[in-house]
C-alpha positions in Angstrom: 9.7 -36.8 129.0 8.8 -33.8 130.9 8.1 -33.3 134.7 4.4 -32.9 134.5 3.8 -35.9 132.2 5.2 -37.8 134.6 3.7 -36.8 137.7 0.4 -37.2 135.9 1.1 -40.8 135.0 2.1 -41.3 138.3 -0.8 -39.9 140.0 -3.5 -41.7 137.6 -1.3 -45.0 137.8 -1.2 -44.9 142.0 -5.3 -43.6 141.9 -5.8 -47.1 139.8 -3.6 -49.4 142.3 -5.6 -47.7 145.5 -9.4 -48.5 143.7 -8.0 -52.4 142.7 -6.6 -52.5 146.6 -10.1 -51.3 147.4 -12.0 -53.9 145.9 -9.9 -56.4 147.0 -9.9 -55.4 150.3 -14.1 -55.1 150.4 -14.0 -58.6 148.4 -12.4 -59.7 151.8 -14.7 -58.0 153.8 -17.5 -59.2 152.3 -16.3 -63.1 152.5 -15.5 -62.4 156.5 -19.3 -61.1 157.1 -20.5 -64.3 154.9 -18.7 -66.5 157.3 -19.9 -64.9 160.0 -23.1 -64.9 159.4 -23.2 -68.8 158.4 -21.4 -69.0 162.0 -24.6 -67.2 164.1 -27.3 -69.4 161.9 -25.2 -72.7 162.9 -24.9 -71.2 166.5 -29.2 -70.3 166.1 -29.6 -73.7 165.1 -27.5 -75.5 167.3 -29.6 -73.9 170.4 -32.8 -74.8 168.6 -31.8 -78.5 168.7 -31.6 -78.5 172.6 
């Protein structure tokens, strides 16, 4: 297998594992500003009761 092949695969094959880490990591991100956000309506509606 020659040098440039491989250097190729490897480029394409590390590009793919960074856009999967991406979306995983915004995945996250997105579940984090969910839970925040159900945390400020139950704090909103906690100070509405009093």
């Amino acid at each position: 297998m020659n040098i440039t092949a491989f250097w190729i695969t490897w480029f394409v094959l590390s590009a793919l594992m960074q856009l999967e880490l991406n979306h995983r990591a915004s995945l996250k991100l997105k579940r984090m500003q969910n839970r925040i956000s159900e945390m400020q309506q139950i704090l909103k509606d906690n100070k509405g009761d009093k």
